[in-house]
C-alpha positions as CSV (number, residue, x, y, z in Angstrom):
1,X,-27.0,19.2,-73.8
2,X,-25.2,21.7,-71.2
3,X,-27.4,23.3,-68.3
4,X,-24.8,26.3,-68.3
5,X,-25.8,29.9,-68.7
6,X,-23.6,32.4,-70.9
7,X,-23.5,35.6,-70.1
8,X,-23.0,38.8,-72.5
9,X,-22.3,41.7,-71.2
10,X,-21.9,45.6,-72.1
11,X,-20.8,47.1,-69.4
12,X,-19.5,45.9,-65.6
13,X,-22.8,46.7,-63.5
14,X,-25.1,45.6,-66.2
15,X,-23.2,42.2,-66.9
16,X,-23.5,41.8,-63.0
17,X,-27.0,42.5,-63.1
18,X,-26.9,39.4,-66.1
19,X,-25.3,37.1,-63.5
20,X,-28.1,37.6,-61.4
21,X,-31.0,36.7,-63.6
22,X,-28.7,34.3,-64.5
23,X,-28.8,32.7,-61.7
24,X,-32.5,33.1,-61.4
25,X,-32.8,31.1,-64.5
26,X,-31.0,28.3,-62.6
27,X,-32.3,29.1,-59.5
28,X,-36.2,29.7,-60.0
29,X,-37.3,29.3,-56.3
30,X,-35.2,31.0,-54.6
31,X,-35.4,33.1,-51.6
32,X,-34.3,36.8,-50.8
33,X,-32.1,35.0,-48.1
34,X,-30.8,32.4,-50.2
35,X,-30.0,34.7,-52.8
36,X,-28.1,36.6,-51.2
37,X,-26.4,33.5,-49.2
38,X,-25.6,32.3,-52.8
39,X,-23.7,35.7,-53.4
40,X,-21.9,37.3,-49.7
41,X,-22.0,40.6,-49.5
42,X,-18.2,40.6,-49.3
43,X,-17.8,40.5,-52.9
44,X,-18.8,43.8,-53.1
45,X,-16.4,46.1,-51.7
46,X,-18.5,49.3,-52.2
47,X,-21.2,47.6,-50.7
48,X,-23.2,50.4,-49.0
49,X,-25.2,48.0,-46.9
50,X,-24.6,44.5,-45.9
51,X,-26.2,42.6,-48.9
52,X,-26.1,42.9,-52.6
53,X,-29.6,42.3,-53.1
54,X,-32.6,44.1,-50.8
55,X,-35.8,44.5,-50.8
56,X,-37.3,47.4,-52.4
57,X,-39.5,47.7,-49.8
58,X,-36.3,48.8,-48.2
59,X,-35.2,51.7,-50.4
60,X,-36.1,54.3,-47.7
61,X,-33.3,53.4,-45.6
62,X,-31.0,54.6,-47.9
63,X,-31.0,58.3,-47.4
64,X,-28.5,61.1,-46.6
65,X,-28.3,63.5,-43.5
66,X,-29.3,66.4,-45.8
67,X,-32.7,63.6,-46.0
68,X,-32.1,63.3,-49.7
69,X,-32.8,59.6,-50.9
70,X,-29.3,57.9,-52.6
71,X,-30.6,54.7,-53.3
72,X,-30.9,54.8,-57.2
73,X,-27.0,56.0,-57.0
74,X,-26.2,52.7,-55.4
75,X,-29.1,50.3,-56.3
76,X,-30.4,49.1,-59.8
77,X,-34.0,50.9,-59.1
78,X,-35.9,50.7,-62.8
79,X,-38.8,48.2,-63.2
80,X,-36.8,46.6,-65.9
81,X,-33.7,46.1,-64.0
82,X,-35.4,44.9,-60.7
83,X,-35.4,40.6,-60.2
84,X,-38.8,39.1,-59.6
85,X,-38.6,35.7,-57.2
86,X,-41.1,33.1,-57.7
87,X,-43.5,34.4,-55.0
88,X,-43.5,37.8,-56.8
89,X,-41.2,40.0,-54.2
90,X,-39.1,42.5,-56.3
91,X,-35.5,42.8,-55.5
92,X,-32.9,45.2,-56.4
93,X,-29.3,45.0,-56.8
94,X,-26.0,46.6,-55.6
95,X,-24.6,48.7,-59.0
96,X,-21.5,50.1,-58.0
97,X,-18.9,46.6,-59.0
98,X,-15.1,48.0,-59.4
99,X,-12.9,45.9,-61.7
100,X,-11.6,43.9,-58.8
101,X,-15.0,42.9,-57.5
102,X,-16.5,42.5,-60.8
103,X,-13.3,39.9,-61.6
104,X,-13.9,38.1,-58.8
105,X,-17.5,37.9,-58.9
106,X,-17.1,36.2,-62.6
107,X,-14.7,33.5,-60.5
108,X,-17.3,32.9,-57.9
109,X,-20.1,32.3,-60.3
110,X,-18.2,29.7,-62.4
111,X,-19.5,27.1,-59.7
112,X,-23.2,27.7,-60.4
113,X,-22.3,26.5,-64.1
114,X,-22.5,30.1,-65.4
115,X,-20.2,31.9,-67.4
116,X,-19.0,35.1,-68.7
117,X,-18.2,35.2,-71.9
118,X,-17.3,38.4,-72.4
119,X,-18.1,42.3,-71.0
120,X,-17.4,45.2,-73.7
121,X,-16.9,48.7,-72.4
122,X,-19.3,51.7,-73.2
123,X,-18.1,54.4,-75.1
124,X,-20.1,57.8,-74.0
125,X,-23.5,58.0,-73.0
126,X,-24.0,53.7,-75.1
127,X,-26.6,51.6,-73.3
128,X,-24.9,49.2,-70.9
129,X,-27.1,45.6,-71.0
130,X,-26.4,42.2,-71.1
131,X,-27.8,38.9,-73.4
132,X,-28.5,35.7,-71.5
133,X,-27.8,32.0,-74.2
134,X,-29.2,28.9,-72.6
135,X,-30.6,25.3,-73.6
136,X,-34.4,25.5,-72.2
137,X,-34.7,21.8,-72.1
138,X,-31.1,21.3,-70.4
139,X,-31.9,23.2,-67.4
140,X,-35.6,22.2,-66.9
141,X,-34.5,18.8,-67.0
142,X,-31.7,19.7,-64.1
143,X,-34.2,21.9,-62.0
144,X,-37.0,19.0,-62.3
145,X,-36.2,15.6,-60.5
146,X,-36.4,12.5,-62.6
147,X,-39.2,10.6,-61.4
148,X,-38.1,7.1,-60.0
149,X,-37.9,4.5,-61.6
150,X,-40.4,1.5,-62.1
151,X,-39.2,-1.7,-60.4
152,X,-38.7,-4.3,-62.8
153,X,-40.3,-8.1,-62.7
154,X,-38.3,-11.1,-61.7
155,X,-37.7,-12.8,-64.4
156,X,-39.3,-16.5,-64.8
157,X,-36.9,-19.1,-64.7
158,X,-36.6,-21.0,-68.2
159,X,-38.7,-24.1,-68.6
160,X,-37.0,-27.1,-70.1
161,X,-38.6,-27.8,-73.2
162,X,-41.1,-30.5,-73.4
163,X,-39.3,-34.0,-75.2
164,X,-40.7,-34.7,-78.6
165,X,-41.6,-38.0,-80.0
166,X,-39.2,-39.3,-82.8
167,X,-41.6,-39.3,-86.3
168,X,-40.7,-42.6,-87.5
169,X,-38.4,-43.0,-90.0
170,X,-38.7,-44.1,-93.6
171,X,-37.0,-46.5,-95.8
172,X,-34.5,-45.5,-98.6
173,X,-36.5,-47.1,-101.0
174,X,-40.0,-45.2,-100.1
175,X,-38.0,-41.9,-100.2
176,X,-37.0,-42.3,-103.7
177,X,-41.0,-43.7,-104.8
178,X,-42.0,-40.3,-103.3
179,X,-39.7,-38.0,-105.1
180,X,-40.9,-36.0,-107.6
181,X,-38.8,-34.8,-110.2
182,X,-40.9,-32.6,-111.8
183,X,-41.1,-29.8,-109.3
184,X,-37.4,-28.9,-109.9
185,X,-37.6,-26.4,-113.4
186,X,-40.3,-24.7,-110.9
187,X,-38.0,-23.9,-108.0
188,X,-35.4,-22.8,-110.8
189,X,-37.7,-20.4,-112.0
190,X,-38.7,-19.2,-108.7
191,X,-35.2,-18.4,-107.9
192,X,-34.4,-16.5,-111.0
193,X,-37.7,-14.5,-110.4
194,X,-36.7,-13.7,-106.9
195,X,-33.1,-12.9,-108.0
196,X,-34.5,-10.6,-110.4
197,X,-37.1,-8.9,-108.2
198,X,-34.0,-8.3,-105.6
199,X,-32.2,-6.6,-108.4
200,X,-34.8,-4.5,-108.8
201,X,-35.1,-2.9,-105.4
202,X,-31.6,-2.7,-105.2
203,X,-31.6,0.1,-108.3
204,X,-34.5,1.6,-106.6
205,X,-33.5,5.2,-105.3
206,X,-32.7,5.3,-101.9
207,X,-34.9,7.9,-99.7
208,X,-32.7,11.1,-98.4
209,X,-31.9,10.8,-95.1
210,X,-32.5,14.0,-93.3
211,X,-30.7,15.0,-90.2
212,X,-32.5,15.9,-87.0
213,X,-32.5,20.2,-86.9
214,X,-29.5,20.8,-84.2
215,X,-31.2,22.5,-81.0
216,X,-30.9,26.1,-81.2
217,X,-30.4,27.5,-77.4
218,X,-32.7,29.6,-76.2
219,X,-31.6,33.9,-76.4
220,X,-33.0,36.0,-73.6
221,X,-32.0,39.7,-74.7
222,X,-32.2,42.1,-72.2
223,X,-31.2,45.8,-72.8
224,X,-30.9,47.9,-69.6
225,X,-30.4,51.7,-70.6
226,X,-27.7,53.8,-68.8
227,X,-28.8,56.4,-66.5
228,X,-28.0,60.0,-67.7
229,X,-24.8,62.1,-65.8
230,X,-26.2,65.5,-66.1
231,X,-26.4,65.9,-62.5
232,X,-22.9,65.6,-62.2
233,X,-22.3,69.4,-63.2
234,X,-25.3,70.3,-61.9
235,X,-25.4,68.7,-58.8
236,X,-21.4,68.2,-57.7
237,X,-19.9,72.2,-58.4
238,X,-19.7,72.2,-54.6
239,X,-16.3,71.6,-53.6
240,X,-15.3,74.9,-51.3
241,X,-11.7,75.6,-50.0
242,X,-10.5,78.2,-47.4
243,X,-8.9,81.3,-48.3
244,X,-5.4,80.5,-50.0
245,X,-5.8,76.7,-48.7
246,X,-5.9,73.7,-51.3
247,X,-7.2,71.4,-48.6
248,X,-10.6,70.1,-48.9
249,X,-13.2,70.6,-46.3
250,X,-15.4,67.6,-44.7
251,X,-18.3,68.9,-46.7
252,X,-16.2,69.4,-49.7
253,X,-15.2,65.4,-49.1
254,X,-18.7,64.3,-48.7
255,X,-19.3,66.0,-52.1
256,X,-16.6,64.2,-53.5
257,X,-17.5,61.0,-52.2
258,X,-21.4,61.3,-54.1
259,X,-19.3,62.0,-57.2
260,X,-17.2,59.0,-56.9
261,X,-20.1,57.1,-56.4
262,X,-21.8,58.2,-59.4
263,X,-18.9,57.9,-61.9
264,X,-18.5,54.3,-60.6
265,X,-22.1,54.0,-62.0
266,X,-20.9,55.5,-65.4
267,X,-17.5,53.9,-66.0
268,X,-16.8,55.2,-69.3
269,X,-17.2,59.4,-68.7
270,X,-14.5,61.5,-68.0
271,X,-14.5,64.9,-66.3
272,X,-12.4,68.4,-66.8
273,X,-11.8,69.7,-62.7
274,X,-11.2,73.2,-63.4
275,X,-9.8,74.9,-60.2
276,X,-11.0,78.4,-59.4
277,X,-9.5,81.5,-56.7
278,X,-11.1,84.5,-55.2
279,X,-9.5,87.6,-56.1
280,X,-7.3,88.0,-52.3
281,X,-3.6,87.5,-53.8
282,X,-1.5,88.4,-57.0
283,X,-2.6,86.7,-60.2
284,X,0.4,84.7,-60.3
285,X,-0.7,83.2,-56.9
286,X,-3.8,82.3,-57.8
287,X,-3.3,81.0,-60.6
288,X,-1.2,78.1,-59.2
289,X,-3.7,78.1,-56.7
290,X,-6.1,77.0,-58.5
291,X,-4.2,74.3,-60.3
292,X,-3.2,72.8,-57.3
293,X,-7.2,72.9,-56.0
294,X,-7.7,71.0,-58.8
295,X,-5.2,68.5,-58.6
296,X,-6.2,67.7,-55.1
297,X,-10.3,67.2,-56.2
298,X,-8.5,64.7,-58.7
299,X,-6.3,63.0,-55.8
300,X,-9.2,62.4,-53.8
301,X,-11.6,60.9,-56.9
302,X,-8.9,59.0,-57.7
303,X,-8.4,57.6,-54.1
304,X,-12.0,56.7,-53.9
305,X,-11.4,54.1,-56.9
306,X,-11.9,56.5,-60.2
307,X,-9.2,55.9,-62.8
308,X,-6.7,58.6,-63.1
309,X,-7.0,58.6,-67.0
310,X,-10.9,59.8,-66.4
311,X,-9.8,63.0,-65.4
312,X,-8.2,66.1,-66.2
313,X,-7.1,68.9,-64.4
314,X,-6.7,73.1,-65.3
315,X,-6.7,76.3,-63.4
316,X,-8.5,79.3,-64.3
317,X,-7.3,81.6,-61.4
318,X,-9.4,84.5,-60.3
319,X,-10.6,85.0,-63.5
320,X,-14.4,83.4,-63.7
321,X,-15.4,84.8,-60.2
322,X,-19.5,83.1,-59.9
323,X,-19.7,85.6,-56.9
324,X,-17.7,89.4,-56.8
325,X,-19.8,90.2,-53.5
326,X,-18.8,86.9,-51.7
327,X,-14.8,85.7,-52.1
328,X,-15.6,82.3,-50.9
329,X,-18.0,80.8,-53.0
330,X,-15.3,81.8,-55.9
331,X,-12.8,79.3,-53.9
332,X,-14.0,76.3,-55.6
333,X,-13.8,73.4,-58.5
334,X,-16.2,72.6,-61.3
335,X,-16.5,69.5,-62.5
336,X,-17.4,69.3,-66.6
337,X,-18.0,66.3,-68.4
338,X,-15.9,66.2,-71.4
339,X,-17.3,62.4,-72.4
């Protein structure tokens, strides 16, 4: 039987989140500290702390200058998703795993004998989750020590056996006063009742042999549902520029930065960046204007780790002005999800 844990996964951050309770399963006393011993922070590259795994007693120290809380963007927050440890503390989990760290956080778990089998994209707004398959009996006999063993008696040393008196012997002639001839047809029909009674049983029909059932691993099946991206154009339509300037502002980066962060939390949707002009200029101007705003919004995602094939990029000009009484708020990009 193995005492290796195969892991399922739908989804990068949620098959991460499967190594985890993985190793839990392997792992059943451990501690916040030797959790996160077991797994450096340094596999994580977006690692917004120093540890993959905190407390959630710590959650508040996650918070922005504007004093709006971030952790859920960069922490696995729901009840389901937290890990429980054996003296009942509750600890969350780093989400954000590019493809880099995830591949190498698959190597790194190969030596606490647990595997990835596979990890399936999302398509849309699917549930990411992953499904744990383990032999129950295979790891609680690794976790649980073998008792020792009992010590084994000496043996006795072999007494010589005791001599035995001759029987005294008989004379030729007494043997053959003694024989007697008639119990021979009885032994001969002994023998062909036994031979018979043999035959017999061996016609008899044999019982079926039936095979032991093959142990069945145990399935944990976890579903963790995806968080909803609505905030995105909501939340993220922010991005200002100066007047007849395509580059971004620190705010405008900042902005861009949150938005990276949360489509590393939904791998599989993909944005339009529409670029937008104030009215100053010819239309001609603006309109490449615009296209350029938008390229440069998609530059920056795409240097903060988003794949270039999740976006796309269009100008509209100065011809959706948001504001006619204030020019600069119409110096802007939009950010619509398109998947």
């Amino acid at each position: 039987m193995s005492n290796k844990v195969k892991v399922y996964g739908k989804a990068q951050s949620r098959t991460a989140l499967g190594i985890a309770n993985a190793y839990l399963i392997l792992n059943p006393d451990v501690t916040l500290d030797e959790l996160n011993a077991a797994f450096p922070g340094s596999l994580n590259s977006a690692n917004r702390c120093d540890t993959i795994f905190i407390d959630v007693n710590d959650a508040g120290k996650f918070v922005t200058t504007e004093g709006k809380s971030n952790y859920e963007m960069f922490f696995f927050e729901k009840e389901d998703e937290l890990l429980t440890l054996k003296d009942g503390q509750k600890v969350a989990m780093q989400q954000l795993w590019q493809k880099e760290d995830f591949d190498k956080l698959v190597e790194w778990v190969k030596q606490y004998d647990i595997e990835v089998v596979e990890c399936k994209p999302i398509e849309g707004f699917q549930k990411g989750g992953f499904t744990l398959e383990y032999d129950k009996n295979a790891i609680a006999a690794a976790v649980v020590a073998a008792p020792a063993a009992e010590p084994v008696a000496a043996a006795e040393p072999a007494k010589e056996p005791e001599p035995v008196a001759a029987a005294p012997t008989e004379s030729t002639d007494t043997k053959k006063k003694k024989c007697n001839w008639w119990l021979l047809p009885l032994i001969i029909l002994l023998i062909i009742i036994l031979i018979i009674l043999l035959m017999r049983s061996c016609n008899k029909e044999q019982p079926a042999v039936v095979e032991p059932e093959p142990v069945v691993p145990a399935v944990v099946d976890t579903v963790v549902p995806a968080d909803t991206v609505e905030a995105i154009q909501k939340d993220f339509n922010a991005a200002q520029f100066e007047a007849a300037q395509t580059k971004l502002s620190d705010a405008s980066k900042k902005v861009l930065d949150e938005l990276a962060a949360m489509l590393q939390k939904h791998p599989n949707v993909k944005l339009r960046i529409v670029g937008h002009a104030s009215s100053d200029g010819t239309a001609a101007f603006n309109q490449k204007l615009s296209v350029e705003r938008a390229k440069v919004a998609a530059d920056y995602l795409i240097s903060a780790g988003v794949a270039a094939d999740r976006l796309q990029t269009e100008g509209k000009g100065s011809s959706e002005p948001i504001d006619k009484e204030n020019r600069e708020r119409n110096r802007r990009t939009e950010f619509i999800v398109i998947e």
